[in-house]
KOLTI-385594 format. One line per 2 residues: number of its first residue (from 1); their letters; for each residue y, x, z of N, C-alpha, C. Coordinates in pm, whole numbers, always signed. Layout:
N
NUM	A	Y,X,Z,Y,X,Z,Y,X,Z ~ ...
***
This chain:
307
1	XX	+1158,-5691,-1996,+1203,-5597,-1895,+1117,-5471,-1902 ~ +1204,-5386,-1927,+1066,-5205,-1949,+1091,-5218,-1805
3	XX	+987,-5135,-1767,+1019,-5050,-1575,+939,-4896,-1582 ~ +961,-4830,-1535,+892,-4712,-1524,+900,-4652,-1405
5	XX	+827,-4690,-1298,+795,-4625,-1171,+894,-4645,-1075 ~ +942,-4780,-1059,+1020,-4823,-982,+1008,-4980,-855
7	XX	+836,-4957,-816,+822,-5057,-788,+894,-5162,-727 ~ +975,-5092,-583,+1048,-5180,-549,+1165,-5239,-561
9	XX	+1205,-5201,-644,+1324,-5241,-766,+1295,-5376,-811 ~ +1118,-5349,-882,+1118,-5444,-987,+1069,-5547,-910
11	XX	+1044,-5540,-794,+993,-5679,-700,+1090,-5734,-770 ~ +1211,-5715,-677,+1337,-5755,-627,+1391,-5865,-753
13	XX	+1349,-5774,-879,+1450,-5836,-1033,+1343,-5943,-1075 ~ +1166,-5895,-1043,+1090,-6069,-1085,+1107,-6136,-946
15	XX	+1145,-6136,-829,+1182,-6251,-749,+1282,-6323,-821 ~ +1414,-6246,-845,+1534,-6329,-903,+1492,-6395,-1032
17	XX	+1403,-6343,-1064,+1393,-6376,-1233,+1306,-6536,-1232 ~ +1196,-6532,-1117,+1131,-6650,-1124,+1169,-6728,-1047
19	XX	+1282,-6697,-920,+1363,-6831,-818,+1447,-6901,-906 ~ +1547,-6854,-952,+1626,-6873,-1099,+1609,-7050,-1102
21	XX	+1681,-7187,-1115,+1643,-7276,-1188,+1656,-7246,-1325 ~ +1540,-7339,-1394,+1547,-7271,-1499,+1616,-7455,-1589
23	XX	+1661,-7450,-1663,+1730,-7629,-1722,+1645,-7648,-1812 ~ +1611,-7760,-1799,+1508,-7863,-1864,+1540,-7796,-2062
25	XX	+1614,-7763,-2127,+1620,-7771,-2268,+1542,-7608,-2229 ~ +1508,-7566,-2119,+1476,-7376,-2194,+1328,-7371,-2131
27	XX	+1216,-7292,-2159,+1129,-7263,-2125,+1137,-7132,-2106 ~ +1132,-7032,-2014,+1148,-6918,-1950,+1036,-6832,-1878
29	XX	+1007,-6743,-1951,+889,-6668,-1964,+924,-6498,-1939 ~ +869,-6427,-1887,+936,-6309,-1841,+792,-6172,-1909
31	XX	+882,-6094,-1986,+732,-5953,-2007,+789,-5835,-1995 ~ +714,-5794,-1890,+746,-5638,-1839,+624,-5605,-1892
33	XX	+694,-5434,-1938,+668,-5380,-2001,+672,-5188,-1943 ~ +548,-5187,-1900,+513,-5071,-1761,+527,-4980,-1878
35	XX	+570,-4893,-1870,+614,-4766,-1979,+554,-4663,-1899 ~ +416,-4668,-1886,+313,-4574,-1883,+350,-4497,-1675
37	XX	+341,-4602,-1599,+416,-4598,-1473,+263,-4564,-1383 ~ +267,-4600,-1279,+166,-4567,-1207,+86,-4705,-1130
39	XX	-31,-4726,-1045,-30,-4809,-1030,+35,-4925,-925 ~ +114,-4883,-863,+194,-4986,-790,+294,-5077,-862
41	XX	+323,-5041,-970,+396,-5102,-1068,+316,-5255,-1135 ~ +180,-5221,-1122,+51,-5300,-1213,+54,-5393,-1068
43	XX	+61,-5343,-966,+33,-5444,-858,+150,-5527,-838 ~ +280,-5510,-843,+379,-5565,-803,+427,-5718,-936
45	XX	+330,-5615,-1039,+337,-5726,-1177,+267,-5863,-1140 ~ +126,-5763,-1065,+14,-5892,-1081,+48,-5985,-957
47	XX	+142,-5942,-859,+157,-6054,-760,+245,-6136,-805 ~ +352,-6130,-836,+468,-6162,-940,+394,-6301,-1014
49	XX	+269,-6226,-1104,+198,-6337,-1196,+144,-6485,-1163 ~ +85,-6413,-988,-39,-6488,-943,+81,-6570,-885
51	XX	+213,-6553,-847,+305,-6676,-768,+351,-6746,-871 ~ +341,-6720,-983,+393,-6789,-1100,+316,-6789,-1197
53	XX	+195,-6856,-1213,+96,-6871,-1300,+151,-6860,-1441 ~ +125,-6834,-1571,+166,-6835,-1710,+322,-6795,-1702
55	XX	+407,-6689,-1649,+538,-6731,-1666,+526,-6597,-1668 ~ +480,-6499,-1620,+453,-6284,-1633,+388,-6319,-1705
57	XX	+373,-6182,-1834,+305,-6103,-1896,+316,-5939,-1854 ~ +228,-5895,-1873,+220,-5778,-1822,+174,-5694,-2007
59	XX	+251,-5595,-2006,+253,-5498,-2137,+254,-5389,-2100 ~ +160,-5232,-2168,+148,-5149,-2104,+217,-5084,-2224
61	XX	+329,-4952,-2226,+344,-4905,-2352,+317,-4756,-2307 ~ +219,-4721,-2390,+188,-4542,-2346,+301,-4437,-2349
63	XX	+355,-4475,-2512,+438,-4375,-2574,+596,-4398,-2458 ~ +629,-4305,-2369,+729,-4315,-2337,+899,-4302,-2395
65	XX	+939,-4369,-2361,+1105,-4378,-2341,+1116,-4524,-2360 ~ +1276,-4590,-2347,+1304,-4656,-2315,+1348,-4793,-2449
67	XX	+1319,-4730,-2558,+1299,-4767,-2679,+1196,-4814,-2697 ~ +1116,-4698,-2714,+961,-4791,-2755,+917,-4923,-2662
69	XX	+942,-4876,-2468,+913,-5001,-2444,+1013,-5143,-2504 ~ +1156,-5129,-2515,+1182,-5277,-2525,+1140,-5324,-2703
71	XX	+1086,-5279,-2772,+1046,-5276,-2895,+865,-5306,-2888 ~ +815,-5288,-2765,+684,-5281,-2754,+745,-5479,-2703
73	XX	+833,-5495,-2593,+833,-5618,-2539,+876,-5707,-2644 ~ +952,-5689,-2750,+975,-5744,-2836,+922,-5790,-2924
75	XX	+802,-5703,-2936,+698,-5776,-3056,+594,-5844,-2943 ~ +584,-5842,-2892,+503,-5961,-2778,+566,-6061,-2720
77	XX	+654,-6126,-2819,+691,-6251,-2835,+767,-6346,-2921 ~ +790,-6441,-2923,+804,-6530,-3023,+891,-6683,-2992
79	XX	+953,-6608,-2908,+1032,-6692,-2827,+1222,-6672,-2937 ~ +1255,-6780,-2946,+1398,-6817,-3016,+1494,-6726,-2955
81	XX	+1487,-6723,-2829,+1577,-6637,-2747,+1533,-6518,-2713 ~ +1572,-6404,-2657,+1542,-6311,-2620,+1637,-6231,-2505
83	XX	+1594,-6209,-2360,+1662,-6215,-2305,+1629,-6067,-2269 ~ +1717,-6009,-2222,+1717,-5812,-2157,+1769,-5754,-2060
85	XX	+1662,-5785,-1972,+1719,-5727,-1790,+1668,-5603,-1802 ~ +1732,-5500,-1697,+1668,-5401,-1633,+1556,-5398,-1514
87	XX	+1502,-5300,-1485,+1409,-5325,-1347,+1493,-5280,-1227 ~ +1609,-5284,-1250,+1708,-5275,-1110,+1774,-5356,-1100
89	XX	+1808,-5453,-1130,+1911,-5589,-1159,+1819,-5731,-1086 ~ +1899,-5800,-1043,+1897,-5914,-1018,+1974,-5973,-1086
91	XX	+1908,-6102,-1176,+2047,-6186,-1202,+2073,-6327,-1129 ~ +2181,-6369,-1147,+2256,-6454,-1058,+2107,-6569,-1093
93	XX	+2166,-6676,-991,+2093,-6841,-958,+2151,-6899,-1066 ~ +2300,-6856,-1147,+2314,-6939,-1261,+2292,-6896,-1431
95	XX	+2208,-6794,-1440,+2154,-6688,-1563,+2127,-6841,-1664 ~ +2007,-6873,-1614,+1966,-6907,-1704,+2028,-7059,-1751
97	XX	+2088,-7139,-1677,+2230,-7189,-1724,+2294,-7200,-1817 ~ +2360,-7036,-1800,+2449,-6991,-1899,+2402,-6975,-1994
99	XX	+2258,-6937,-2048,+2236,-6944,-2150,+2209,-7023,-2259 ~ +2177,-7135,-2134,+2162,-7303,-2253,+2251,-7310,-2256
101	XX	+2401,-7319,-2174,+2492,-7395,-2220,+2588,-7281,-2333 ~ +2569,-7156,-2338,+2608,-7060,-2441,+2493,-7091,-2602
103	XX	+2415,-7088,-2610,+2344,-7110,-2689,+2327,-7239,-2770 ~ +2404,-7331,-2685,+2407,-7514,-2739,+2459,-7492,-2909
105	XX	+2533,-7408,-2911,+2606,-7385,-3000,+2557,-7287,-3106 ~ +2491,-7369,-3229,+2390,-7279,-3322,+2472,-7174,-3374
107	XX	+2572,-7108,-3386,+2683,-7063,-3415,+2641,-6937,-3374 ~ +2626,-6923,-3247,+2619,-6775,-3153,+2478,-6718,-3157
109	XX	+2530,-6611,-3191,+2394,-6480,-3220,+2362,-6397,-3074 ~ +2435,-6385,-3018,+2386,-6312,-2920,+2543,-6361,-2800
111	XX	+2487,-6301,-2653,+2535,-6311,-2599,+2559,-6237,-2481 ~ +2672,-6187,-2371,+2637,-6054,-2274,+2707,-6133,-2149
113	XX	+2744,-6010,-2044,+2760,-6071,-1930,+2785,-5996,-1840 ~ +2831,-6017,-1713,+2922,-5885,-1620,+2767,-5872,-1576
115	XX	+2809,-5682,-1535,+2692,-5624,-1468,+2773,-5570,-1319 ~ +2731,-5631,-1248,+2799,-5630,-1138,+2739,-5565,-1007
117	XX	+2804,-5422,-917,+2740,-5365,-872,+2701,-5413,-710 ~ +2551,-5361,-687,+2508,-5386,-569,+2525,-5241,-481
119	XX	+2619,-5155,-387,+2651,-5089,-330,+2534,-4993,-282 ~ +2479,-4920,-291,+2384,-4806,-192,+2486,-4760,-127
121	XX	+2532,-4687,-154,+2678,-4660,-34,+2803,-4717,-60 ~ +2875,-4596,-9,+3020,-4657,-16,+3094,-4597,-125
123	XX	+3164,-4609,-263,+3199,-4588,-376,+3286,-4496,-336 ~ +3293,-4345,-369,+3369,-4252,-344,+3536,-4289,-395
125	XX	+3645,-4227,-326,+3774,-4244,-382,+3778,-4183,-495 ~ +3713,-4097,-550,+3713,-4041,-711,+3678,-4120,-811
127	XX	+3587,-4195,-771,+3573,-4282,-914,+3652,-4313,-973 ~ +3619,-4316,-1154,+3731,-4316,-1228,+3739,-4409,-1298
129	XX	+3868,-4558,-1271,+3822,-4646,-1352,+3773,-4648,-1458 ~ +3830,-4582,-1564,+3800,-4597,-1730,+3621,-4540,-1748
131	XX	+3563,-4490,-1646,+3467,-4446,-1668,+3313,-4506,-1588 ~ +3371,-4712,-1586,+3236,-4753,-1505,+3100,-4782,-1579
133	XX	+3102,-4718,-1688,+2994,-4747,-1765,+2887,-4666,-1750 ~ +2899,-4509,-1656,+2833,-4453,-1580,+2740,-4490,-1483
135	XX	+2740,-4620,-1443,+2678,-4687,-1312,+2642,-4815,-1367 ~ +2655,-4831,-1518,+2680,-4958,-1598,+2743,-5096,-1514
137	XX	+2839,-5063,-1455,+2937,-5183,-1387,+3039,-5254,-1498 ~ +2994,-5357,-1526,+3053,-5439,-1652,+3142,-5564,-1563
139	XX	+3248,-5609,-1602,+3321,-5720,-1550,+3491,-5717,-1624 ~ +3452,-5778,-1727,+3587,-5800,-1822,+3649,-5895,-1770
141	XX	+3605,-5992,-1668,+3750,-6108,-1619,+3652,-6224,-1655 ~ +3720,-6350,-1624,+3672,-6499,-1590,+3661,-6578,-1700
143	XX	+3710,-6523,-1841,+3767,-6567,-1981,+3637,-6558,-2103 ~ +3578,-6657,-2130,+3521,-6605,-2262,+3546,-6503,-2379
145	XX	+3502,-6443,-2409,+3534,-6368,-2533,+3492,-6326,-2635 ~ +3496,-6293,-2770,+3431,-6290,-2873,+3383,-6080,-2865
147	XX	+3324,-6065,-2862,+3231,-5890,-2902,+3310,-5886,-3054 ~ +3343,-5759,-3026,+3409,-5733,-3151,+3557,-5814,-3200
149	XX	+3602,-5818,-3068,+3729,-5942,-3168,+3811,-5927,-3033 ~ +3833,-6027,-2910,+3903,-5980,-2797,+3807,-5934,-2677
151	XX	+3672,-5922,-2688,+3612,-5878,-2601,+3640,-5697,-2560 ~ +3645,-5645,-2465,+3687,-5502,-2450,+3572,-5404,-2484
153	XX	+3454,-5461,-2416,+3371,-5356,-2400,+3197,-5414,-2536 ~ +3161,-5351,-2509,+3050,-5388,-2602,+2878,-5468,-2541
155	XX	+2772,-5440,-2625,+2684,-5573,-2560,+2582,-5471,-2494 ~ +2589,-5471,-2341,+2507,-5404,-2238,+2333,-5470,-2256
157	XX	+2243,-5372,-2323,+2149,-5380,-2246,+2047,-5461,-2171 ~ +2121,-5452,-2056,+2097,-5450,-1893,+2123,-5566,-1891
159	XX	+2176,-5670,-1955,+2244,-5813,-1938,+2288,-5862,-2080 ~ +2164,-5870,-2146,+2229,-5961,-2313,+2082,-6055,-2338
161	XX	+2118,-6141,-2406,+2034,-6275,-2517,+2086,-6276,-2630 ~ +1971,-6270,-2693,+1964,-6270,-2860,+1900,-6350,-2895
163	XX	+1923,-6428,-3058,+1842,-6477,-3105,+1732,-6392,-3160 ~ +1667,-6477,-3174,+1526,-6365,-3245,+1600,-6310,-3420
165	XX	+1667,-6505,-3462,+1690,-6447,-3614,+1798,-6305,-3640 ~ +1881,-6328,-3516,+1947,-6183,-3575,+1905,-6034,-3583
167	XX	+1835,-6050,-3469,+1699,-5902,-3454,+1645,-5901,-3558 ~ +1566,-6038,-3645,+1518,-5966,-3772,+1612,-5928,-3866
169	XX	+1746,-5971,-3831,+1841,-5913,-3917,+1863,-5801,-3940 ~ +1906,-5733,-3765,+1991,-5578,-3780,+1825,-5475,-3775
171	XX	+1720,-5518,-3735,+1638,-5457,-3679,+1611,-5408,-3486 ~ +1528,-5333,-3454,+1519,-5353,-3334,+1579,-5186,-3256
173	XX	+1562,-5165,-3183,+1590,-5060,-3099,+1558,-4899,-3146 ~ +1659,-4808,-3171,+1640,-4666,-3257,+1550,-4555,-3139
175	XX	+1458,-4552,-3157,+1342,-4454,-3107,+1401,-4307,-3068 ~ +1500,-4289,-3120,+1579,-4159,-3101,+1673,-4168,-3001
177	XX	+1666,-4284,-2968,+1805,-4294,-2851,+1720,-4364,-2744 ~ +1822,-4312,-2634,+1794,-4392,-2520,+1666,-4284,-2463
179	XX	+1688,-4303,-2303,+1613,-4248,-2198,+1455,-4189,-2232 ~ +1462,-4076,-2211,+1276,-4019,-2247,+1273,-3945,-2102
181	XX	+1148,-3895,-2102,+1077,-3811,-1975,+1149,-3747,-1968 ~ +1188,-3649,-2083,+1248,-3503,-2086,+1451,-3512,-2083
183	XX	+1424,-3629,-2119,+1606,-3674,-2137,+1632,-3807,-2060 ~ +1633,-3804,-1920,+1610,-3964,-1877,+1745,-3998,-1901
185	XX	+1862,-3929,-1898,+2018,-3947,-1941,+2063,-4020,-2054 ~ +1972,-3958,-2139,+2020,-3993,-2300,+2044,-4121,-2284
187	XX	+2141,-4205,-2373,+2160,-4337,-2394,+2182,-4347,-2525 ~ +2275,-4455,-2606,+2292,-4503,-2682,+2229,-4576,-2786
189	XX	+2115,-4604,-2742,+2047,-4765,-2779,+2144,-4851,-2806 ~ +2202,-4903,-2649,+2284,-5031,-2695,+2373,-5038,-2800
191	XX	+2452,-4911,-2768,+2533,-4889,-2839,+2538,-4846,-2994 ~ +2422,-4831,-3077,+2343,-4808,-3246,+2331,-4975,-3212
193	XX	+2255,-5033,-3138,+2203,-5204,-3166,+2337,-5233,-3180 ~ +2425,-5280,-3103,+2570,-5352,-3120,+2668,-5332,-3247
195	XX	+2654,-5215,-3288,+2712,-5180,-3385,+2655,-5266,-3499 ~ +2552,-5222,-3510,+2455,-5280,-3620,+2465,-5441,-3604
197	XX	+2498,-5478,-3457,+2537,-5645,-3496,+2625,-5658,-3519 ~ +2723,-5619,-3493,+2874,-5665,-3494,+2871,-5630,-3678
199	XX	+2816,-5503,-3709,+2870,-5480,-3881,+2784,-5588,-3976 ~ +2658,-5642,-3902,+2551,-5735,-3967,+2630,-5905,-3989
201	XX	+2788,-5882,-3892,+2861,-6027,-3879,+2794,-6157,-3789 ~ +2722,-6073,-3679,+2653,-6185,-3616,+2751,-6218,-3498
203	XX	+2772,-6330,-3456,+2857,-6368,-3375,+2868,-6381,-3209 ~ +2890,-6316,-3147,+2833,-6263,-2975,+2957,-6290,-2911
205	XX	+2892,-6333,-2779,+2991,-6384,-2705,+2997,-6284,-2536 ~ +3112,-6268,-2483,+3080,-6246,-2322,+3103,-6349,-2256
207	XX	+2995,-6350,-2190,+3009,-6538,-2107,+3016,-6467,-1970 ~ +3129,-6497,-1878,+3168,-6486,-1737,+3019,-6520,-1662
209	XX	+2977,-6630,-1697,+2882,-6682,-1599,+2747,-6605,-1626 ~ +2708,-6546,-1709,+2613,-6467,-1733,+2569,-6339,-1677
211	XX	+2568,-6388,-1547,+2600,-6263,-1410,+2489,-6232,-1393 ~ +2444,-6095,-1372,+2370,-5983,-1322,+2402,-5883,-1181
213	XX	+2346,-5895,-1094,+2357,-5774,-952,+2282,-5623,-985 ~ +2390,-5517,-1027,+2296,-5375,-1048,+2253,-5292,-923
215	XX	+2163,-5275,-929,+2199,-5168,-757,+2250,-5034,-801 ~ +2320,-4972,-732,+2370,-4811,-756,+2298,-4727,-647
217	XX	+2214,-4670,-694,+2153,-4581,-575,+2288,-4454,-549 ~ +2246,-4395,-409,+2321,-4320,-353,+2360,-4192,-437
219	XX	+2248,-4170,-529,+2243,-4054,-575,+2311,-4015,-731 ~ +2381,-4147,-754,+2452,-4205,-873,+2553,-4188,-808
221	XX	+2614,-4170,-726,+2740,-4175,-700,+2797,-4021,-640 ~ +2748,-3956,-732,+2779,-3807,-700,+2850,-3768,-829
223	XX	+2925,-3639,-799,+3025,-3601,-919,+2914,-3567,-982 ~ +2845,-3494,-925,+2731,-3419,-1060,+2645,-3546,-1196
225	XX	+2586,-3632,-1098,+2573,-3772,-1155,+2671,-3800,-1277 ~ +2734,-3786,-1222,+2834,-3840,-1354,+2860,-3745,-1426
227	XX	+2870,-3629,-1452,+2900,-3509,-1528,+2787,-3522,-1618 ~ +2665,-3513,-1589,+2523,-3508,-1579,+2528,-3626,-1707
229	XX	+2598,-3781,-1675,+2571,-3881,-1755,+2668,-3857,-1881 ~ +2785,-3839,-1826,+2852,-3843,-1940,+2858,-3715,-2067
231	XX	+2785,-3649,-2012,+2771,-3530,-2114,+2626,-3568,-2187 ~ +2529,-3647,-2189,+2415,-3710,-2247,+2468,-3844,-2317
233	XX	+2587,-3924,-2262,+2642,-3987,-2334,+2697,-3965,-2482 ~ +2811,-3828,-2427,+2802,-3806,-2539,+2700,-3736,-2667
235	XX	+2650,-3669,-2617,+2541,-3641,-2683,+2460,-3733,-2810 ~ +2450,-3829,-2732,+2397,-3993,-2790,+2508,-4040,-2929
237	XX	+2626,-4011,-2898,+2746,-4084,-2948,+2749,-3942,-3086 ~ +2686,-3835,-3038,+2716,-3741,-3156,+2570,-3784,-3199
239	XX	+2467,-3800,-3208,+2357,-3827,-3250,+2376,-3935,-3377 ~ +2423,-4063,-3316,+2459,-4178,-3409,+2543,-4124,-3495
241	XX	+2665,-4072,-3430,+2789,-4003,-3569,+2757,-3919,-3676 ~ +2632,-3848,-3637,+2585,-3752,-3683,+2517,-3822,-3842
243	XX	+2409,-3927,-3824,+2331,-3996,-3916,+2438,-4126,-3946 ~ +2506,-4169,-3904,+2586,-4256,-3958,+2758,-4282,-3936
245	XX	+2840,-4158,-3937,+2964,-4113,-3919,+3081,-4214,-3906 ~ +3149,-4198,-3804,+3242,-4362,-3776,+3320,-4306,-3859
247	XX	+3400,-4502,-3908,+3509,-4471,-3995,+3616,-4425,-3992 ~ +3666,-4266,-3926,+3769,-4225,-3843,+3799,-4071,-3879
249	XX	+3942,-4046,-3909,+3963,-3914,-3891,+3883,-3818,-3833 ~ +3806,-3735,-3825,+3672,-3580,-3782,+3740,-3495,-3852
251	XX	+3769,-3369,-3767,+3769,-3216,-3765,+3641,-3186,-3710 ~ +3584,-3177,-3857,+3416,-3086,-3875,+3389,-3213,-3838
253	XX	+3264,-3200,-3749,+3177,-3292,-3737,+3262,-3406,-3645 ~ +3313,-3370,-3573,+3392,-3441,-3466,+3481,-3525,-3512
255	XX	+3500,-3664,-3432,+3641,-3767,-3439,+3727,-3666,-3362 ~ +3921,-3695,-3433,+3965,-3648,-3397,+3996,-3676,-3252
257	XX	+4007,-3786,-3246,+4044,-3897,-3106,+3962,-3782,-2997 ~ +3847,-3723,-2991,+3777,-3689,-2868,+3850,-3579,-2852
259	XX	+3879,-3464,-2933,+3947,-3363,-2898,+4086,-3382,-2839 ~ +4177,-3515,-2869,+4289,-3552,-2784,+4288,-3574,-2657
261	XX	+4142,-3630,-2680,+4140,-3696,-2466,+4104,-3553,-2412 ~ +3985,-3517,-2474,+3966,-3362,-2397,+4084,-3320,-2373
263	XX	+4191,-3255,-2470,+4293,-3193,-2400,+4385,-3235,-2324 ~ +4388,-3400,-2307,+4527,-3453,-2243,+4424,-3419,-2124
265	XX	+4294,-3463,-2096,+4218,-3427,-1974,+4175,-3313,-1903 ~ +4219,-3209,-1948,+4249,-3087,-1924,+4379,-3067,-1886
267	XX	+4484,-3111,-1925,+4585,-3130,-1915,+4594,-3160,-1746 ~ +4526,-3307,-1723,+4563,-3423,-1595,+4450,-3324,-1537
269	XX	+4341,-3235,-1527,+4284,-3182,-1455,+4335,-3061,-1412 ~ +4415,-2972,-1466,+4500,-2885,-1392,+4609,-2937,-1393
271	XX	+4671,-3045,-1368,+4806,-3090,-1307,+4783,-3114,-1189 ~ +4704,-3226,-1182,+4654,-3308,-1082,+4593,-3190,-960
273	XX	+4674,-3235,-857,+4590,-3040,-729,+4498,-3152,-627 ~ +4517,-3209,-602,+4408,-3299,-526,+4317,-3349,-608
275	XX	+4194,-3390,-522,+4072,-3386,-554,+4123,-3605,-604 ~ +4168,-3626,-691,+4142,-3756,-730,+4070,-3823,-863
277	XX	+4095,-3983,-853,+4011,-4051,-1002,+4049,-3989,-1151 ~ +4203,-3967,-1075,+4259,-3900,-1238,+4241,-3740,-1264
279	XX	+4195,-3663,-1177,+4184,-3597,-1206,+3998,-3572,-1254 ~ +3972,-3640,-1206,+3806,-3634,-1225,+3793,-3718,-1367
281	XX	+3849,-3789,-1395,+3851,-3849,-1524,+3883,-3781,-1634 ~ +3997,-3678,-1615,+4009,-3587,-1710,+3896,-3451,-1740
283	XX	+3836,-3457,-1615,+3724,-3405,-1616,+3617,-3383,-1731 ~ +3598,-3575,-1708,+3489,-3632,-1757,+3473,-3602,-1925
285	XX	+3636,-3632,-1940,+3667,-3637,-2062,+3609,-3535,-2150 ~ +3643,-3401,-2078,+3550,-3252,-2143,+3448,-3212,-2170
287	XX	+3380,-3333,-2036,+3211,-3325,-2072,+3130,-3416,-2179 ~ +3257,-3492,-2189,+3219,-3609,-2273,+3180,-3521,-2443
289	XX	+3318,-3447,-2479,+3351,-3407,-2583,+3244,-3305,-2569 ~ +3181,-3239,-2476,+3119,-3131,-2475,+2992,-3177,-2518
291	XX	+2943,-3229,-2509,+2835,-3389,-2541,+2826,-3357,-2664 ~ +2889,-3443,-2703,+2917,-3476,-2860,+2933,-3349,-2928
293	XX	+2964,-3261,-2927,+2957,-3128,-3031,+2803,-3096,-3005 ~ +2723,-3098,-2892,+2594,-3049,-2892,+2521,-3182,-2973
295	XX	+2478,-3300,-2959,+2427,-3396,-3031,+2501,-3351,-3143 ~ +2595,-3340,-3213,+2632,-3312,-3339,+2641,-3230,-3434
297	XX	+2614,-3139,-3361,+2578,-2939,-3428,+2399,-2937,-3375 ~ +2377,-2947,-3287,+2253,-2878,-3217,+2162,-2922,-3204
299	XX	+2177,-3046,-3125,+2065,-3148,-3033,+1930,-3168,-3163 ~ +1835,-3153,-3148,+1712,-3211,-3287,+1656,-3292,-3191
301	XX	+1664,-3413,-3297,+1655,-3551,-3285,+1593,-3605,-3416 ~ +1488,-3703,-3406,+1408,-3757,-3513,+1507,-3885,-3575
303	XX	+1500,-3910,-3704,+1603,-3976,-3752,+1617,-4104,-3655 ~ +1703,-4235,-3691,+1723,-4317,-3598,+1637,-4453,-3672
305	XX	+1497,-4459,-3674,+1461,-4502,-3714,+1426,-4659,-3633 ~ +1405,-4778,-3694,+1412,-4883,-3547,+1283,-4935,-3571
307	X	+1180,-4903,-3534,+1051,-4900,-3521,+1007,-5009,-3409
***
């Protein structure tokens, strides 16, 4: 678990993490990983520790962003499994469960799970379905599914287990992506890691029961918020395309596909005269694309190296 200056967050996620039963086949061990935070963070670790003797580790990583720490937590251990919460999440009383009984099966390389939101307020009428990955609200339905095959969405983050052997496979987390001081927006970590599993042929599952509680602070649920995210999204998505180009029709640097949604979303944004989801979605769409031409012409970024 990285955290960076969020103490009372991260109470909240090592309470859930150590009430949790944990099933007799797993031994369950938890390392946060303070990404150079302040000291209330060091205190909330060490009480955490002292209620649960040997079960915290505490890791300090200087170099900030959100890479180096889960790459710092990663080599400080040696554990078969590897599990990846956020410091805002709670996960369910049946987490760790799901993972023995997902894992029984030497077959499966990794595994994900709904990220399911905990309310700060009340979810504006604008929100736009196609666009809950902004607030990372994950929930594909009650059905197992294979990543990469009938699963919809890809492997969050915020809520996945890995084996160790496939990490030494694809490698670990790209230093160029994902959240820094100066870019706390940036993403696409998960999204360079997943790729790299799914093309490495490792076999991942979404398990229903592999439930996580996200909180959405108040201040996430603003249009700007989301303008704000999805234009660093894309950014991220031109970064990766940039050093390793999807297999897809591009005018210039660009897939053609983004310039379609931009304009049908331009389109549904001056059709649409009330303030709604569809029209804010078509919105999104522009900032998205607007993203991606800057990561892809402009943005300087150190290669995507997985350090």
């Amino acid at each position: 678990m990285p955290t960076y200056d969020r103490p009372r967050s991260l109470r909240r996620a090592l309470e859930a993490l150590l009430a949790a039963p944990v099933p007799d086949q797993l031994t369950a061990c938890v390392i946060v990983v303070d990404n150079d935070g302040h000291d209330k963070t060091v205190e909330v670790i060490r009480e955490a520790s002292q209620r649960s003797p040997g079960r915290v580790t505490y890791v300090r990583e200087r170099r900030r962003g959100k890479s180096y720490a889960l790459n710092t937590a990663l080599a400080h251990t040696s554990a078969d499994l590897i599990g990846l919460v956020d410091d805002d999440e709670e996960i369910d009383a049946g987490w760790y469960q799901a993972i023995a009984d997902a894992f029984d099966d030497d077959a499966v390389d990794f595994i994900g799970g709904p990220c399911l939101p905990q309310w700060g307020a009340v979810p504006p009428t604008w929100m736009p379905e196609g666009w809950r990955g902004v607030i990372g609200f994950v929930d594909d339905g009650d059905s197992e599914m294979v990543f990469g095959k009938d699963a919809p969405g890809m492997l969050m983050g915020g809520n996945a287990v890995l084996r160790r052997r496939v990490l030494a496979r694809v490698g670990r987390y790209s230093t160029a992506l994902g959240p820094t001081p100066d870019r706390r927006l940036l993403s696409g970590e998960d999204q360079d890691l997943y790729a790299r599993l799914i093309d490495s042929g490792a076999h991942g599952l979404y398990v229903p029961a592999l439930k996580i509680y996200h909180f959405v602070p108040p201040q996430r649920l603003t249009k700007r918020y989301y303008r704000r995210w999805t234009f660093w999204n894309g950014v991220a998505t031109g970064l990766i395309d940039r050093l390793t180009p999807q297999p897809v029709p591009h005018v210039g640097r660009v897939p053609r596909h983004l310039y379609g949604s931009a304009a049908r979303g331009l389109v549904s944004a001056l059709a649409v005269k009330r303030e709604t989801a569809e029209r804010f979605s078509g919105e999104l769409a522009i900032w998205h694309l607007a993203g991606f031409l800057y990561g892809s012409y402009w943005c300087r970024q150190p290669a995507l190296a997985r350090s």
